[in-house]
N, C-alpha and C positions, 0 to 999 in steps of 0.2 A: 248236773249242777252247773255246770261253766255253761250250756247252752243258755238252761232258764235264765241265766243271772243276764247272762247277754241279753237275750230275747225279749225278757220282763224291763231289765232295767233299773231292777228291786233286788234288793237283798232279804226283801220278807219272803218265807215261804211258801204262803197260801199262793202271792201274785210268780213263784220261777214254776212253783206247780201249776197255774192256768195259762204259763204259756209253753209248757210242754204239750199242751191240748191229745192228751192219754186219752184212751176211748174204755175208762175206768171212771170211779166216781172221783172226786178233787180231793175226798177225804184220804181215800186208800191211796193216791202219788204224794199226799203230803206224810202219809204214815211209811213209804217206803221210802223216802228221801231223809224222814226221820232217823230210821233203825240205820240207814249207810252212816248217814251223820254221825252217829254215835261211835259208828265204828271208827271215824277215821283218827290215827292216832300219828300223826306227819305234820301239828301244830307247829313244833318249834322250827319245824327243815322250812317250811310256808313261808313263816314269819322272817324267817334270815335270809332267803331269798328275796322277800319284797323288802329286805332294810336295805339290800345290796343294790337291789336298783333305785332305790328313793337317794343312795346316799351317792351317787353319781352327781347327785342334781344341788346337794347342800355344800352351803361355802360358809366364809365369816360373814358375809353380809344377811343372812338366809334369818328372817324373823321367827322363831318359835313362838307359835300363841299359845300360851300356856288356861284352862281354864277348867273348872268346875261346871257341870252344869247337873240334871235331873232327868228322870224316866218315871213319871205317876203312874202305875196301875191299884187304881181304886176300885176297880171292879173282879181283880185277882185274891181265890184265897187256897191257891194251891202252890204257887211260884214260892221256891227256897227262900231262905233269906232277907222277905220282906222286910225291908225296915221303912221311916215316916221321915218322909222328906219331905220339904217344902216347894209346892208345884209354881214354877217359875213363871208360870203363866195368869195360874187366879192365883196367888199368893196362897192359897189352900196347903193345910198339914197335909197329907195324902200319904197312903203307902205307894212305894215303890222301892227306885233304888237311885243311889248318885253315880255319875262319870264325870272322870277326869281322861279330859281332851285334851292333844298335844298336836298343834298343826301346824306345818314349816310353809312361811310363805319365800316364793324362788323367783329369780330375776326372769327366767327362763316360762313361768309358768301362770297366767293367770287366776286359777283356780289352785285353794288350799290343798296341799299334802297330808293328809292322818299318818303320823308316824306314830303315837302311843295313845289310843283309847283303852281305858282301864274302865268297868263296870264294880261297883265294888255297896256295901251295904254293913252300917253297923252291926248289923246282927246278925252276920261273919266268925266264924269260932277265932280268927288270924286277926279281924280289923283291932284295932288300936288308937289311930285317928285319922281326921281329914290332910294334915303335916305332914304323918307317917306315908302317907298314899302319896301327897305331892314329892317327897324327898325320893322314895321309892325310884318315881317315874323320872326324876331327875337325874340320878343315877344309873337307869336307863339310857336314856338321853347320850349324854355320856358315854357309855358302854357304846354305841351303836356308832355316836359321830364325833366323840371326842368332843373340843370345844368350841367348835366350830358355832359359826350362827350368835344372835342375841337372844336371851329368853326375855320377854316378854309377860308380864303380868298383871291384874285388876288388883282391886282395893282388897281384897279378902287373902290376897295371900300377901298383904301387908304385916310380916310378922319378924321375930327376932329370927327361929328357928331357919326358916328362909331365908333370909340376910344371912345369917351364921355361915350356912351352907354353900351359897353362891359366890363371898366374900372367899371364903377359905380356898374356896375349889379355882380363884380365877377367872371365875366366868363374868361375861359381857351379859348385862341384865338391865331390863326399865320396868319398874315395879309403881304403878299409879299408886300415891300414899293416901292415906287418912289423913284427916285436919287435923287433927288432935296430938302427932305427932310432933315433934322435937328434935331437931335437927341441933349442930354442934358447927357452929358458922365462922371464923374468924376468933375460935379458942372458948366462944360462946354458946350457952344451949338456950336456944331461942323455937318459939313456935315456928311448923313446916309453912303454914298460911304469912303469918307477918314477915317470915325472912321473904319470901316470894313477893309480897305486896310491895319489898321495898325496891325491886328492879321492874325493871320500864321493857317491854319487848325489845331486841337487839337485832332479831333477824325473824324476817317473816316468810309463812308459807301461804299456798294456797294448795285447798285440795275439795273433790265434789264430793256433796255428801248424799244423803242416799236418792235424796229428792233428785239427785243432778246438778242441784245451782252450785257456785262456787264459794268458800268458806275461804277467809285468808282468817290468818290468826297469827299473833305476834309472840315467841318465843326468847328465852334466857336460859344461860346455866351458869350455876356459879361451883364450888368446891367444896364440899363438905366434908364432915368428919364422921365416919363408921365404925362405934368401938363394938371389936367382937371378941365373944370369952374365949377362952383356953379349954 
């Protein structure tokens, strides 16, 4: 397995099995790599070894990208736990299944760290919700590197529950908001959009975007107020 994975450059099966180049058919080295597969039960010793050397490399400044994203098989009606997700690509209901991706970006390293991929499906006998999974993997997080790093997050995990948990725990967090929310500004709860509109950029960056050209853009922060329950 470590050869092919090298060799291939893949972590799909069919392509570690055509580059072991077996003088067998492709079926029978994917059915024998299969049944070892199964057997191997040294997941979690794996797992704690590679947090150990990923967590050499994280600090406070170390980005967690936190996100959701999709796996469509619409062509599958034998795989567990189908359930109908929406394919990120044609926007199509599809069966498949969702992941939650946790990727640490390092001073040291230009390409992302996978430190928690989760594959997961509502129709799971354990799921409960999409919250439940992110809180899960947070606590994770946690577990592995303490508080170390900022989480990072999109508009969808724009929620109370989140807030709750990140707020309480201490952690260092940038969560992209909804418009529609309501921010508590100078004792006031005013719209997230109109408190924004009313500051002028203070300090600006530039950074390239994917084309290459250079983007500057003008940024503010001001203090706001975060009530979280009991």
């Amino acid at each position: 397995m470590f050869y092919g994975l090298l060799a291939s450059g893949s972590v799909l099966l069919s392509e570690i099995s055509r580059s072991l180049e077996e003088d067998i058919t492709l079926k029978k080295t994917i059915e024998r790599l299969s049944r070892n597969l199964m057997k191997f039960d040294k997941i979690d010793e794996l797992h704690s070894n590679y947090i150990k050397q990923v967590d050499k490399l994280i600090d406070d400044q170390t980005v967690f990208c936190i996100d959701h994203t999709d796996i469509s098989k619409p062509n599958s009606t034998v795989l567990e736990d189908l359930g109908r997700v929406r394919d990120g690509s044609t926007g199509k209901i599809e069966d498949g299944y969702k992941i939650l991706e946790i990727a640490a970006l390092t001073k040291e390293n230009k390409l992302p760290i996978s430190v928690l991929s989760r594959l997961f499906s509502p129709e799971e006998d354990n799921y409960i919700s999409e919250n439940r999974e992110t809180l899960n993997a947070l606590k994770a997080l946690t577990k592995n590197f303490g508080n170390k790093g900022i989480k990072t997050f999109d508009r969808g995990f724009d929620n109370k529950r989140i807030f709750d948990y990140l707020i309480k725990n201490n952690e260092k967090f940038v969560i992209r908001a909804k418009v529609n929310r309501n921010v508590i500004h100078k004792g006031k709860s005013k719209n997230i959009l109109a408190t924004n509109n009313d500051y002028k950029g203070k300090y600006s960056m530039t950074f390239k975007k994917k084309d290459k050209k250079p983007k500057t853009v003008k940024i503010s922060y001001i203090l706001i107020e975060c009530r979280v329950t009991t």
